[in-house]
N, CA, C and O atoms as a Maestro MAE file, in Angstrom:
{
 s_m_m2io_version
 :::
 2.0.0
}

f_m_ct {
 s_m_title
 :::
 protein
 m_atom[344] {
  # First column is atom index #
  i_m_mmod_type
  r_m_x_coord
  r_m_y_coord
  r_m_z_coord
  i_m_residue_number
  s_m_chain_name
  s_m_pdb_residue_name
  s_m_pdb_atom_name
  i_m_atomic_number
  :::
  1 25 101.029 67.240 125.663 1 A "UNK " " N  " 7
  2 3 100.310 68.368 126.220 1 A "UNK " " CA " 6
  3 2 101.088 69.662 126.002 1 A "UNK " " C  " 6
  4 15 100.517 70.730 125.784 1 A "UNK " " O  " 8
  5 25 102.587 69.508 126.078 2 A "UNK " " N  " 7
  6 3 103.406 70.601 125.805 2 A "UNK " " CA " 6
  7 2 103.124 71.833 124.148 2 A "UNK " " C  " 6
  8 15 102.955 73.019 123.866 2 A "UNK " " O  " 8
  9 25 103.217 70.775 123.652 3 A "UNK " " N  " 7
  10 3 102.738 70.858 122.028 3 A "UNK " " CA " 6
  11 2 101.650 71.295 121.907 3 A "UNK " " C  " 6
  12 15 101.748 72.258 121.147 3 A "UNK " " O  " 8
  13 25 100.613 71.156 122.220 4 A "UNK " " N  " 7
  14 3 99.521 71.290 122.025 4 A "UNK " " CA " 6
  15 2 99.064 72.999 122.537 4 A "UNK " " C  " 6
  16 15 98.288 73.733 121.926 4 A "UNK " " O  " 8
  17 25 99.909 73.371 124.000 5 A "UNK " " N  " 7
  18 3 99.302 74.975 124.952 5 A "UNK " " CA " 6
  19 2 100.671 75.705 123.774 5 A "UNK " " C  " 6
  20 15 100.482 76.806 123.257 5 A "UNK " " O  " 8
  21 25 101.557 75.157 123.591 6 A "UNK " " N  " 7
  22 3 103.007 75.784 123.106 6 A "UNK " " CA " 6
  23 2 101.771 76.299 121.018 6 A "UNK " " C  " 6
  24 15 101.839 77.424 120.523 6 A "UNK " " O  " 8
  25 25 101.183 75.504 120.576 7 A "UNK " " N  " 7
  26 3 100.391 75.816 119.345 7 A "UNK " " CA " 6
  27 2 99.109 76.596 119.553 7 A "UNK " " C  " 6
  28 15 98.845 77.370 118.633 7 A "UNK " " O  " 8
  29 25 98.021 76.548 120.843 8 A "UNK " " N  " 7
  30 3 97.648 77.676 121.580 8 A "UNK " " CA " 6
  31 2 98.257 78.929 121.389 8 A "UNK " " C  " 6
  32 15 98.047 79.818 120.564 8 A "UNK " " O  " 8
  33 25 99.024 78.823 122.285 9 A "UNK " " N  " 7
  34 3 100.597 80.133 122.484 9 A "UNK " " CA " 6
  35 2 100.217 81.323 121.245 9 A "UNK " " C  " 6
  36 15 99.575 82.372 121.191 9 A "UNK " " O  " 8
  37 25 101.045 80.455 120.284 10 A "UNK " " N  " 7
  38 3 101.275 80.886 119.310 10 A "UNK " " CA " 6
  39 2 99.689 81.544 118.330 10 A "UNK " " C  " 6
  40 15 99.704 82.595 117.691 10 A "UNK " " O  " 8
  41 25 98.624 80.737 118.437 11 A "UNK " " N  " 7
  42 3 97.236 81.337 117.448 11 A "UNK " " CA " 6
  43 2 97.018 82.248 118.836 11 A "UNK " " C  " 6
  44 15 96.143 83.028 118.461 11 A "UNK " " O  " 8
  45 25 97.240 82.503 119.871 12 A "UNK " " N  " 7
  46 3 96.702 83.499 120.393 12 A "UNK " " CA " 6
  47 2 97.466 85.076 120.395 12 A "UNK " " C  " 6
  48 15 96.782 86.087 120.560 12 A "UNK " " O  " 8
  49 25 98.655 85.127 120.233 13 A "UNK " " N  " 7
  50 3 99.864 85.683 120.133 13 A "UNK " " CA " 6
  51 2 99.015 86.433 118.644 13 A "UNK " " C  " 6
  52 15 98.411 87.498 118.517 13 A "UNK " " O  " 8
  53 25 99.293 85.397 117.751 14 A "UNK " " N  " 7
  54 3 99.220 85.931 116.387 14 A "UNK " " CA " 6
  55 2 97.304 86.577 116.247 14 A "UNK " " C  " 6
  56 15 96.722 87.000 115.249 14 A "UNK " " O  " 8
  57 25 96.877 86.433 117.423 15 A "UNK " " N  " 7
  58 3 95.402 87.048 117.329 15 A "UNK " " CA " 6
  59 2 95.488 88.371 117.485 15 A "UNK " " C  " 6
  60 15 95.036 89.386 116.954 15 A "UNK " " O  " 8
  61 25 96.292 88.034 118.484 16 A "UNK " " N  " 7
  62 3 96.298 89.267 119.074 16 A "UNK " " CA " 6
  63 2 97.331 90.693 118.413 16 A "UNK " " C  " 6
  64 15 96.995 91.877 118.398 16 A "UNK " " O  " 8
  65 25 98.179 90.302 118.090 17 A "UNK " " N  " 7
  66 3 98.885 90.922 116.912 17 A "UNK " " CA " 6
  67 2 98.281 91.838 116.120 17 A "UNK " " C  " 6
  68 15 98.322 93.060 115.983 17 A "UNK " " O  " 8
  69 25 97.399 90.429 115.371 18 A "UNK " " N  " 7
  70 3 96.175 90.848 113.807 18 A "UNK " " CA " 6
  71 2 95.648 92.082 114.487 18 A "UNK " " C  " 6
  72 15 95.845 93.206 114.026 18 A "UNK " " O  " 8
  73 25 94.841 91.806 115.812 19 A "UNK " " N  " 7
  74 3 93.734 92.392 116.145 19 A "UNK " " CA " 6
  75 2 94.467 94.579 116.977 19 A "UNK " " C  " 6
  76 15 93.934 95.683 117.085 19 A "UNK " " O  " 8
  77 25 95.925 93.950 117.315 20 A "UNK " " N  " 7
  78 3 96.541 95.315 117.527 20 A "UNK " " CA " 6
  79 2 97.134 96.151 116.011 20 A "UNK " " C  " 6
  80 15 97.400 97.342 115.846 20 A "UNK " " O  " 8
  81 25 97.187 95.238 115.249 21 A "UNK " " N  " 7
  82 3 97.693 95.829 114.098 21 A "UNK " " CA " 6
  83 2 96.079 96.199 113.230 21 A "UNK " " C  " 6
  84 15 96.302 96.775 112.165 21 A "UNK " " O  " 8
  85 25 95.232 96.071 113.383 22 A "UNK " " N  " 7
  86 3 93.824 96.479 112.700 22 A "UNK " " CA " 6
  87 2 93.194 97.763 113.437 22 A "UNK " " C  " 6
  88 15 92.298 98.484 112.999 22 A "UNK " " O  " 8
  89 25 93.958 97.892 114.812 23 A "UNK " " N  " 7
  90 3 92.675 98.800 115.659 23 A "UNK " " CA " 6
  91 2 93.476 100.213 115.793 23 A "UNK " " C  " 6
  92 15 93.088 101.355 116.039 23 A "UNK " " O  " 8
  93 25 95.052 99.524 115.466 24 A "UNK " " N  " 7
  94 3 96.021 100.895 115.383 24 A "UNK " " CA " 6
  95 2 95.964 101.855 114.300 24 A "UNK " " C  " 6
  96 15 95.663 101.553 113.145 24 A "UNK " " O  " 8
  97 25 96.311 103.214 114.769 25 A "UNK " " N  " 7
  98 3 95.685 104.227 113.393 25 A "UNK " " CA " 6
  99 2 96.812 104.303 112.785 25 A "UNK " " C  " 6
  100 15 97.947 104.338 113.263 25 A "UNK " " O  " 8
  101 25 96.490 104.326 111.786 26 A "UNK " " N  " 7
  102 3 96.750 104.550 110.349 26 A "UNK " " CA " 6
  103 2 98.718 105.172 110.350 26 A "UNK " " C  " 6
  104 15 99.734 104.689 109.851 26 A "UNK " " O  " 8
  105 25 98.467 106.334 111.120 27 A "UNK " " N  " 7
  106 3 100.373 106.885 110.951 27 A "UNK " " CA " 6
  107 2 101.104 105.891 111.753 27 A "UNK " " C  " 6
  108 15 102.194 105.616 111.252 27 A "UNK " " O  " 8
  109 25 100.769 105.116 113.115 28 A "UNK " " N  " 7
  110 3 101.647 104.365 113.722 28 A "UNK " " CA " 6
  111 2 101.767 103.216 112.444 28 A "UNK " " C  " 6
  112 15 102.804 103.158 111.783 28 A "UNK " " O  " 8
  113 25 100.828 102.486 112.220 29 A "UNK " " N  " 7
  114 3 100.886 101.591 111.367 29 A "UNK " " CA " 6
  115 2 101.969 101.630 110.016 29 A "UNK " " C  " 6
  116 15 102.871 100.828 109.775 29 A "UNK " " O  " 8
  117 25 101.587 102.753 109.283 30 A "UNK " " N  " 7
  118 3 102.866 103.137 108.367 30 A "UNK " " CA " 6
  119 2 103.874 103.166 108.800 30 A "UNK " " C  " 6
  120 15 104.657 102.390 108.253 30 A "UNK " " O  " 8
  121 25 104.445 104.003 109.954 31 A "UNK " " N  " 7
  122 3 105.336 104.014 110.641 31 A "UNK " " CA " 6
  123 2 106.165 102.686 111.003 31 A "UNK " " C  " 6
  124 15 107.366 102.446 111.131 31 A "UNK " " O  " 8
  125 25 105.393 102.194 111.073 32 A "UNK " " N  " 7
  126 3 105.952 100.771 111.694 32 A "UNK " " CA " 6
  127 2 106.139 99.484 110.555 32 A "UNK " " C  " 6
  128 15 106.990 98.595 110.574 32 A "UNK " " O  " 8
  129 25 105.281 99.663 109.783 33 A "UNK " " N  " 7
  130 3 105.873 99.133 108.117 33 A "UNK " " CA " 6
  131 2 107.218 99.928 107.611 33 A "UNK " " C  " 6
  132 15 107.970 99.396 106.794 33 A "UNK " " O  " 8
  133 25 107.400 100.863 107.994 34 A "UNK " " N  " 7
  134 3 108.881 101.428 106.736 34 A "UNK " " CA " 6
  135 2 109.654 101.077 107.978 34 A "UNK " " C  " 6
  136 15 110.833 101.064 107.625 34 A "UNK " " O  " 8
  137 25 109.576 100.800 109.200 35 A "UNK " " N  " 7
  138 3 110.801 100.396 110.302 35 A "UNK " " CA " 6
  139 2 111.246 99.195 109.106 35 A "UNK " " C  " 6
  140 15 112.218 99.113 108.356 35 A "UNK " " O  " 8
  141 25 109.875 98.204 109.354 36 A "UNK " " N  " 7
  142 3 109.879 96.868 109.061 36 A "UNK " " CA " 6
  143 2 110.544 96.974 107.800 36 A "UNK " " C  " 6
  144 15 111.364 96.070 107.635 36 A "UNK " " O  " 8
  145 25 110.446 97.843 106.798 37 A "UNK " " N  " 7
  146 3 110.838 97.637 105.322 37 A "UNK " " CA " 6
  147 2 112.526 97.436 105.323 37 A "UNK " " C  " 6
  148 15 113.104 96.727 104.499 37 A "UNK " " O  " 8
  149 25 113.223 98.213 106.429 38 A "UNK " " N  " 7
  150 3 114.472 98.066 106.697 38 A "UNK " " CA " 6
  151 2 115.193 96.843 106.859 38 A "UNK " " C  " 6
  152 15 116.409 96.960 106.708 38 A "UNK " " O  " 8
  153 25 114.722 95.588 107.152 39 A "UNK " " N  " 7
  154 3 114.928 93.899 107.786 39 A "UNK " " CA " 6
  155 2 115.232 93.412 106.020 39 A "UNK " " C  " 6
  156 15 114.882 93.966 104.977 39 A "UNK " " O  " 8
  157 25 115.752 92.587 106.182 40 A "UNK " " N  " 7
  158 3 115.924 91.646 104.790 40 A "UNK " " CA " 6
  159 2 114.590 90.934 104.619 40 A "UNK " " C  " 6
  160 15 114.458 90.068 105.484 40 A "UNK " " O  " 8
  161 25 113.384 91.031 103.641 41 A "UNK " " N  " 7
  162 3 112.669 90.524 103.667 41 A "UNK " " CA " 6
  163 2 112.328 89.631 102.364 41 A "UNK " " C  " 6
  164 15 112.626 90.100 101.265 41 A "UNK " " O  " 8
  165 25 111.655 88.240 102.455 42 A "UNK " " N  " 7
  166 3 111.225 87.506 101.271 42 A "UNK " " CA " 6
  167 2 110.470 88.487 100.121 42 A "UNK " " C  " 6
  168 15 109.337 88.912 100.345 42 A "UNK " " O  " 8
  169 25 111.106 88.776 99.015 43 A "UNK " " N  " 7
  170 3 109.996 89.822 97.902 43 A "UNK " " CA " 6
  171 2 108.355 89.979 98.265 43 A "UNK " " C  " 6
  172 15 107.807 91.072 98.401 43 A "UNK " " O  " 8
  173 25 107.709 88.733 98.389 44 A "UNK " " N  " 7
  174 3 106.351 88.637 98.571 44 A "UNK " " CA " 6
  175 2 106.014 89.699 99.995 44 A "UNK " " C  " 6
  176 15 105.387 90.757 99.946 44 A "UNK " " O  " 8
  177 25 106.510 89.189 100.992 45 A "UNK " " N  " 7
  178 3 106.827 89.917 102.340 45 A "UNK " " CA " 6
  179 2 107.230 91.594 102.548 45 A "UNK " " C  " 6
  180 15 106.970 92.273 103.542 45 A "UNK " " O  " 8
  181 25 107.813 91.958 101.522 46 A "UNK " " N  " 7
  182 3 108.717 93.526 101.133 46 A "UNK " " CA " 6
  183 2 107.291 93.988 100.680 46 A "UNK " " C  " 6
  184 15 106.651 94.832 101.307 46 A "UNK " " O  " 8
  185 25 106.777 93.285 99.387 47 A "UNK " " N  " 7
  186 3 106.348 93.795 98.915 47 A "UNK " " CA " 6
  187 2 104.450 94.159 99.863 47 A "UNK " " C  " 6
  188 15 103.651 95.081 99.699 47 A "UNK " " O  " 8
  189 25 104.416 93.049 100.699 48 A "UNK " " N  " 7
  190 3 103.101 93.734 101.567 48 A "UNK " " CA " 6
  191 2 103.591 95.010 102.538 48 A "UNK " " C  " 6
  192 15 102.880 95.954 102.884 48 A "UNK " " O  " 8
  193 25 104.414 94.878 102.741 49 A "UNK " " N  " 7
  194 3 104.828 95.871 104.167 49 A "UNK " " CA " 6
  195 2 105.209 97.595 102.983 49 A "UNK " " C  " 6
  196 15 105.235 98.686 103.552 49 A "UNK " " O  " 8
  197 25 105.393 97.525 101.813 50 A "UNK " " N  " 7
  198 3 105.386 98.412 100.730 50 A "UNK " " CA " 6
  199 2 104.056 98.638 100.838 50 A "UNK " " C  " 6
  200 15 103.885 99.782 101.259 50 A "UNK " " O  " 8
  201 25 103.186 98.152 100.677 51 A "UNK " " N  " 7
  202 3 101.759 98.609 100.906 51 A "UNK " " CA " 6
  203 2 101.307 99.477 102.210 51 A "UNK " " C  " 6
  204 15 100.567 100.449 102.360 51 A "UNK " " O  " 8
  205 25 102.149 98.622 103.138 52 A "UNK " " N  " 7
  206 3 100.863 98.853 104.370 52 A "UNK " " CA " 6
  207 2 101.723 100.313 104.612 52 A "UNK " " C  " 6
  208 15 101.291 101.045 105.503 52 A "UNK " " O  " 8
  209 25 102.751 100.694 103.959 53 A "UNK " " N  " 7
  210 3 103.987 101.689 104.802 53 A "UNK " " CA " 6
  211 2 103.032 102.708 103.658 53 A "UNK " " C  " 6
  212 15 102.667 103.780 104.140 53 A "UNK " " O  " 8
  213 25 102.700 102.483 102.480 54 A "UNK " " N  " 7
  214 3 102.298 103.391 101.442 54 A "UNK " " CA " 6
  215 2 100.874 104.091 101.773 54 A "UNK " " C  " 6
  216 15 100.566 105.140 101.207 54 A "UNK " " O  " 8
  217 25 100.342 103.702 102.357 55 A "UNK " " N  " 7
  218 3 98.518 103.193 102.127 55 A "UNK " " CA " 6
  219 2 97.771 104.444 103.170 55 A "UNK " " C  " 6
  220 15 98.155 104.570 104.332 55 A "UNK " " O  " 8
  221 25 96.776 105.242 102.643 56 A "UNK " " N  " 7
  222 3 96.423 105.942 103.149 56 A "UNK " " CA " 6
  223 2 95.066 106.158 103.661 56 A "UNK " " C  " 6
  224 15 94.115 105.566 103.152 56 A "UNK " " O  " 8
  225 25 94.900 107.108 104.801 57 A "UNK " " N  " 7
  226 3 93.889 106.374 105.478 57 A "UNK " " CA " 6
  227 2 92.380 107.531 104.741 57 A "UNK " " C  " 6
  228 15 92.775 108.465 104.043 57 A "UNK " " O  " 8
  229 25 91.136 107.431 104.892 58 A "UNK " " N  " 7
  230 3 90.319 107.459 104.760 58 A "UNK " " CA " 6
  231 2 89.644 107.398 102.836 58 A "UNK " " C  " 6
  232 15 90.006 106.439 102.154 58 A "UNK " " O  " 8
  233 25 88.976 108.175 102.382 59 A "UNK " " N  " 7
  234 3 89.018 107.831 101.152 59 A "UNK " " CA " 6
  235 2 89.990 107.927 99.832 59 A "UNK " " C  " 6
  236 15 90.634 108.951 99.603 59 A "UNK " " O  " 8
  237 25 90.038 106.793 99.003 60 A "UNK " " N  " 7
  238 3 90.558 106.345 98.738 60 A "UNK " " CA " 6
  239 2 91.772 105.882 99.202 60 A "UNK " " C  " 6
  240 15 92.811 105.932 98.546 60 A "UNK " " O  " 8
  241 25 91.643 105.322 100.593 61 A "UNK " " N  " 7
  242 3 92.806 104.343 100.464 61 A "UNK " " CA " 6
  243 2 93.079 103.069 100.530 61 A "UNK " " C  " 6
  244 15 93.969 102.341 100.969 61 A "UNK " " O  " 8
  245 25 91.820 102.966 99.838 62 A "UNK " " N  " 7
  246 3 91.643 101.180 99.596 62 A "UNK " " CA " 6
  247 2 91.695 100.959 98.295 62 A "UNK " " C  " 6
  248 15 91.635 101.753 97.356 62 A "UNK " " O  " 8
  249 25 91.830 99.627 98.325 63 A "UNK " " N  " 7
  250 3 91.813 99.482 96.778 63 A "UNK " " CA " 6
  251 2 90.075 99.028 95.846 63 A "UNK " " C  " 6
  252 15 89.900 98.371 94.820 63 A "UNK " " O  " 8
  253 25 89.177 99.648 96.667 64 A "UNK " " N  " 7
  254 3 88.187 99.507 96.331 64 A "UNK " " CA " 6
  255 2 87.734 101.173 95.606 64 A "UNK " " C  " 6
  256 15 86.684 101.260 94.970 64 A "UNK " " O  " 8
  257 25 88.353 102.015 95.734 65 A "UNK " " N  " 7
  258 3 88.378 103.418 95.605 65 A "UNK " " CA " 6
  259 2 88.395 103.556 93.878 65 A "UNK " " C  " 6
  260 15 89.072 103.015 93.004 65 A "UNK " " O  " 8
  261 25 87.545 104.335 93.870 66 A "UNK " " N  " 7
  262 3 87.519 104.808 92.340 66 A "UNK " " CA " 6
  263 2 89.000 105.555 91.786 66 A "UNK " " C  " 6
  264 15 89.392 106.572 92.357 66 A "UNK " " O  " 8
  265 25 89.587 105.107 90.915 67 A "UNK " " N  " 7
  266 3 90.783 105.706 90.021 67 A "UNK " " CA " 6
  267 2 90.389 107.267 89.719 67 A "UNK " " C  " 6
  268 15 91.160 108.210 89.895 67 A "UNK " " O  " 8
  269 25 89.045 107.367 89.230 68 A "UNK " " N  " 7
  270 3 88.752 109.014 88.368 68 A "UNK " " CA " 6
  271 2 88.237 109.293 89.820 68 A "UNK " " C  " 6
  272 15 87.294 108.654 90.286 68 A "UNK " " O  " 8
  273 25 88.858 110.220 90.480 69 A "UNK " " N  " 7
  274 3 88.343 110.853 91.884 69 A "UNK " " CA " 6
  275 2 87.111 112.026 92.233 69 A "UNK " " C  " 6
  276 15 86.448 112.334 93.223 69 A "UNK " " O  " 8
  277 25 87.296 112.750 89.952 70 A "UNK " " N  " 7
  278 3 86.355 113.468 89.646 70 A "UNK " " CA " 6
  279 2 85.080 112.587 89.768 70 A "UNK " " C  " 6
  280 15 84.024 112.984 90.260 70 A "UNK " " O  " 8
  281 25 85.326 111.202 89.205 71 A "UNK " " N  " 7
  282 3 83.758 110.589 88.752 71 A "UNK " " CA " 6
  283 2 83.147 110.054 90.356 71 A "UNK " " C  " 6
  284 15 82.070 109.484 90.178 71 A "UNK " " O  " 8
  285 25 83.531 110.084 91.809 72 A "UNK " " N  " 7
  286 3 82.748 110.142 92.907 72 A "UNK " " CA " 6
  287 2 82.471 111.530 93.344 72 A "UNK " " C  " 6
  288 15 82.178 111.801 94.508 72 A "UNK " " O  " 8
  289 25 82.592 112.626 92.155 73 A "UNK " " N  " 7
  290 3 82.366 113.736 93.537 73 A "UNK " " CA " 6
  291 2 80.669 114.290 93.540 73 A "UNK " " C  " 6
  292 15 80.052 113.956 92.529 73 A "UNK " " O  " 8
  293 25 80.314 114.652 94.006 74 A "UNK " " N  " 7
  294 3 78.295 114.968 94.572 74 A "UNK " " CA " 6
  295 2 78.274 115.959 93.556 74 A "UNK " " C  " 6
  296 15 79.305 116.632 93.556 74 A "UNK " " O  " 8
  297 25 77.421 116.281 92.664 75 A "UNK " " N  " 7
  298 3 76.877 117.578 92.288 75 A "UNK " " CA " 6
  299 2 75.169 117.669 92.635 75 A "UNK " " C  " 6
  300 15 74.289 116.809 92.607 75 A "UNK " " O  " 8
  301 25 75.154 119.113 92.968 76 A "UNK " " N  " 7
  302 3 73.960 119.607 93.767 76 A "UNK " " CA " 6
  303 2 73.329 120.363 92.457 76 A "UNK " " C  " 6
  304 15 73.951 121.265 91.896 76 A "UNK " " O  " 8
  305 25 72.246 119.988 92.086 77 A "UNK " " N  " 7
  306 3 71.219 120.828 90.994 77 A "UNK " " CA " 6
  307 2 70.058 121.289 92.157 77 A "UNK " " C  " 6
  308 15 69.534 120.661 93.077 77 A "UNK " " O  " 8
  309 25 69.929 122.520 91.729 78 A "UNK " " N  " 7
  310 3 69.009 122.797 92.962 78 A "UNK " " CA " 6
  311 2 67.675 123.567 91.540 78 A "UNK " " C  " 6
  312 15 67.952 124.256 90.559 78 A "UNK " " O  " 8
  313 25 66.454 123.125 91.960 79 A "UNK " " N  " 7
  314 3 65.326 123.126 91.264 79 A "UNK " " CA " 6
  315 2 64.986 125.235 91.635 79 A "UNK " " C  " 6
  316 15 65.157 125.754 92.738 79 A "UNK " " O  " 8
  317 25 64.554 125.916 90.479 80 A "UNK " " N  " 7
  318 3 64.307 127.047 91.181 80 A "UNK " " CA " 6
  319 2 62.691 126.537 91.436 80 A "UNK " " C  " 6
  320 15 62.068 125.597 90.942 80 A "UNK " " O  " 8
  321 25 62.230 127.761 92.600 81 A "UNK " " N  " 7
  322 3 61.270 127.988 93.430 81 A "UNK " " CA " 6
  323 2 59.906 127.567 92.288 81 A "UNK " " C  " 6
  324 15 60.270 127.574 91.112 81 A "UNK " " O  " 8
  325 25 58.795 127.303 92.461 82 A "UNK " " N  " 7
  326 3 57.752 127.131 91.740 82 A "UNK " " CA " 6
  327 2 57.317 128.534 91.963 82 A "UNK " " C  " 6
  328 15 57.563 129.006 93.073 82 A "UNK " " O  " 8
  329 25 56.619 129.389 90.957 83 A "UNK " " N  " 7
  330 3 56.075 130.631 90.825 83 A "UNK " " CA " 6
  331 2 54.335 130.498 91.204 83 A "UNK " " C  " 6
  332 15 53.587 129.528 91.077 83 A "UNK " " O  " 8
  333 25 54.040 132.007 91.755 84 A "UNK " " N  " 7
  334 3 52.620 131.502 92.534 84 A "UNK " " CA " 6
  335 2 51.814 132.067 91.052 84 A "UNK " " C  " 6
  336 15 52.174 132.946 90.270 84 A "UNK " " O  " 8
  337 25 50.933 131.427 91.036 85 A "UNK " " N  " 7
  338 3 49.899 131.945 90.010 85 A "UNK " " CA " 6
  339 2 48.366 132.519 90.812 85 A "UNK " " C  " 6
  340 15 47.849 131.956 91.776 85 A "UNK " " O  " 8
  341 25 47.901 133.619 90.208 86 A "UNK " " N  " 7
  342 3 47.363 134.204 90.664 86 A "UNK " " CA " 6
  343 2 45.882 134.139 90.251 86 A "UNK " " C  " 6
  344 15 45.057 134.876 90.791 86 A "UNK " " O  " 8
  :::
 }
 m_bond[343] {
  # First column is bond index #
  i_m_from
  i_m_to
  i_m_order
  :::
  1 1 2 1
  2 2 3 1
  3 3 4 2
  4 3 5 1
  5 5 6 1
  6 6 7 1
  7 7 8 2
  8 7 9 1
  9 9 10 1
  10 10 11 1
  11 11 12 2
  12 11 13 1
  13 13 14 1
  14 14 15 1
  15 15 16 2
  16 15 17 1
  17 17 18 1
  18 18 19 1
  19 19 20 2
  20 19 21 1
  21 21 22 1
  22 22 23 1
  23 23 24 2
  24 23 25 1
  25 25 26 1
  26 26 27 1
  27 27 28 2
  28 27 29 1
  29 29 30 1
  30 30 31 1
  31 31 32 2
  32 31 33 1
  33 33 34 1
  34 34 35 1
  35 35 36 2
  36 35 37 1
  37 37 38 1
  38 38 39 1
  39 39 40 2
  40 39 41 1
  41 41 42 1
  42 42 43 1
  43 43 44 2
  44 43 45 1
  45 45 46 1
  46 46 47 1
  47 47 48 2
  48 47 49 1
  49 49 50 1
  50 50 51 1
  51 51 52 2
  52 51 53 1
  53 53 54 1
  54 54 55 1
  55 55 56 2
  56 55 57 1
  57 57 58 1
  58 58 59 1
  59 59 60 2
  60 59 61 1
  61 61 62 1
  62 62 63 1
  63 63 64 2
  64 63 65 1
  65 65 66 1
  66 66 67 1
  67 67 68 2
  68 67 69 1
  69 69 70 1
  70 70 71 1
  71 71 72 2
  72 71 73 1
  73 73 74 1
  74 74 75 1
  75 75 76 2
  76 75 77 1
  77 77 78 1
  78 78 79 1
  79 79 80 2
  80 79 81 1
  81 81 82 1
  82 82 83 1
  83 83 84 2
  84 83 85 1
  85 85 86 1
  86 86 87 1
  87 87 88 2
  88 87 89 1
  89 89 90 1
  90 90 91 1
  91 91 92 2
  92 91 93 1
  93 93 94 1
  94 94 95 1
  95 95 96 2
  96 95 97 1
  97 97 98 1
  98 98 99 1
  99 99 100 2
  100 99 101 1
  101 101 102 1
  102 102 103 1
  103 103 104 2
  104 103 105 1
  105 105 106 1
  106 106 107 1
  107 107 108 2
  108 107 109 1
  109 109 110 1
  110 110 111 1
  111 111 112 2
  112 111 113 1
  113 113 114 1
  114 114 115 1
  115 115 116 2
  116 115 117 1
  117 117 118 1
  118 118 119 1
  119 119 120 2
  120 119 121 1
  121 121 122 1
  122 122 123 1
  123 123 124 2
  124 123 125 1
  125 125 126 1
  126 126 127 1
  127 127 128 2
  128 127 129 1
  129 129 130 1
  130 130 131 1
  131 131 132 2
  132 131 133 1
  133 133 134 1
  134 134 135 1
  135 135 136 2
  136 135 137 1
  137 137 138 1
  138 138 139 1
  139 139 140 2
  140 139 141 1
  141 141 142 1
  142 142 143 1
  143 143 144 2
  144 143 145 1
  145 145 146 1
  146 146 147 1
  147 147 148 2
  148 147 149 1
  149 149 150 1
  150 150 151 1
  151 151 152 2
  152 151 153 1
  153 153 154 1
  154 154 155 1
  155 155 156 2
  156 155 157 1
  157 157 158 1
  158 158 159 1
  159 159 160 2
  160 159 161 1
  161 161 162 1
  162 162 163 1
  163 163 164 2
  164 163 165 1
  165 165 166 1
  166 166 167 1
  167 167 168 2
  168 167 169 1
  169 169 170 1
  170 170 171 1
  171 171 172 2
  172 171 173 1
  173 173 174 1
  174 174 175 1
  175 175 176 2
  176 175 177 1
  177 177 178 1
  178 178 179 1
  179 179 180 2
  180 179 181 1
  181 181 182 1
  182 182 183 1
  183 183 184 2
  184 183 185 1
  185 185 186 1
  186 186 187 1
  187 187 188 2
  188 187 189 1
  189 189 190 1
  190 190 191 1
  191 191 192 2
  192 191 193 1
  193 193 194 1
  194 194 195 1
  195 195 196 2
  196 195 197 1
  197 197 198 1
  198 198 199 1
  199 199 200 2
  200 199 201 1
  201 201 202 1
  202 202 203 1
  203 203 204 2
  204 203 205 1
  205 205 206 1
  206 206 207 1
  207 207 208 2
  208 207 209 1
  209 209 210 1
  210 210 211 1
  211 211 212 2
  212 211 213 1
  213 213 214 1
  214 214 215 1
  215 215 216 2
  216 215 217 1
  217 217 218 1
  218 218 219 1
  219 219 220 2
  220 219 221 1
  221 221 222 1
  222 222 223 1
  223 223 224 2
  224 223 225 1
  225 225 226 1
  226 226 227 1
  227 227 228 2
  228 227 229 1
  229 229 230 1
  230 230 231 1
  231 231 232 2
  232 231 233 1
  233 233 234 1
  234 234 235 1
  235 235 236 2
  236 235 237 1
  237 237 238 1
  238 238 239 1
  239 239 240 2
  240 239 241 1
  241 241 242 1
  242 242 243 1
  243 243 244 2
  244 243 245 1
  245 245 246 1
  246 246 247 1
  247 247 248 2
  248 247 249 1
  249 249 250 1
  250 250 251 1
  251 251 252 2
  252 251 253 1
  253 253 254 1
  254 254 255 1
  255 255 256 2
  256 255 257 1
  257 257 258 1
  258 258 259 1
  259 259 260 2
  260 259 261 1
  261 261 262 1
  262 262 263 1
  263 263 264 2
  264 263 265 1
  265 265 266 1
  266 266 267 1
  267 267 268 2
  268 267 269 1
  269 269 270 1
  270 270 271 1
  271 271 272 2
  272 271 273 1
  273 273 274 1
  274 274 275 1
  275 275 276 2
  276 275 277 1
  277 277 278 1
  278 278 279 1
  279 279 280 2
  280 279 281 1
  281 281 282 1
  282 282 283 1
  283 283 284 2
  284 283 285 1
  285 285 286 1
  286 286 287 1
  287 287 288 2
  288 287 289 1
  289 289 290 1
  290 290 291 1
  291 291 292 2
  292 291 293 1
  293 293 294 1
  294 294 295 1
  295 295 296 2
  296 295 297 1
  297 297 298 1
  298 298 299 1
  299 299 300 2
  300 299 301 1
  301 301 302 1
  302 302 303 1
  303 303 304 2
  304 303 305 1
  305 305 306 1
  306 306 307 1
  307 307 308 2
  308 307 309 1
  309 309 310 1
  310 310 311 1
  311 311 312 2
  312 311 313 1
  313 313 314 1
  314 314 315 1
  315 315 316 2
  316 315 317 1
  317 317 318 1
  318 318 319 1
  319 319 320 2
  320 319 321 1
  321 321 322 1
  322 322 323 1
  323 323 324 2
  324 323 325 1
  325 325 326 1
  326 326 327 1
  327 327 328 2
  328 327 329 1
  329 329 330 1
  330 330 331 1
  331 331 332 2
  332 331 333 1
  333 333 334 1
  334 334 335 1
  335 335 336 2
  336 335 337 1
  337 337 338 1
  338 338 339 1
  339 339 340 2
  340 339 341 1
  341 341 342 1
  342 342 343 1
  343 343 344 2
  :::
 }
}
């Protein structure tokens, strides 16, 4: 039974973590990756917390974001007025 609330423990811990590290904005979060970048970390491990310390918040700062920043921007053609005929 020990084992079992003690592995509980732990997926609720780490829920809750996920779920404070997703809802926190954006500068604490960086902030708190380049602390983290300071610790001896496994390469794979360095190299996420390099991300999350890098990564910026609203557009483009995903990696779903267009590279040419020109090719998302709006252009407005505006039609002139129709002329009255008489």
């Amino acid at each position: 039974m020990f084992i079992q609330s003690l592995i509980v423990s732990l997926i609720v811990v780490a829920c809750a973590l996920g779920a404070t590290w997703n809802l926190m904005p954006g500068a604490a979060r960086r902030a708190l990756a380049r602390r983290a970048l300071r610790l001896p970390w496994p390469a794979p491990v360095a190299a996420r917390w390099q991300q999350a310390a890098t990564e910026t918040s609203g557009c483009g700062g995903c990696k779903h974001a267009p590279a040419n920043r020109a090719a998302a921007s709006i252009h407005v053609v505006r039609k002139a007025a129709p002329t009255k005929r008489g």
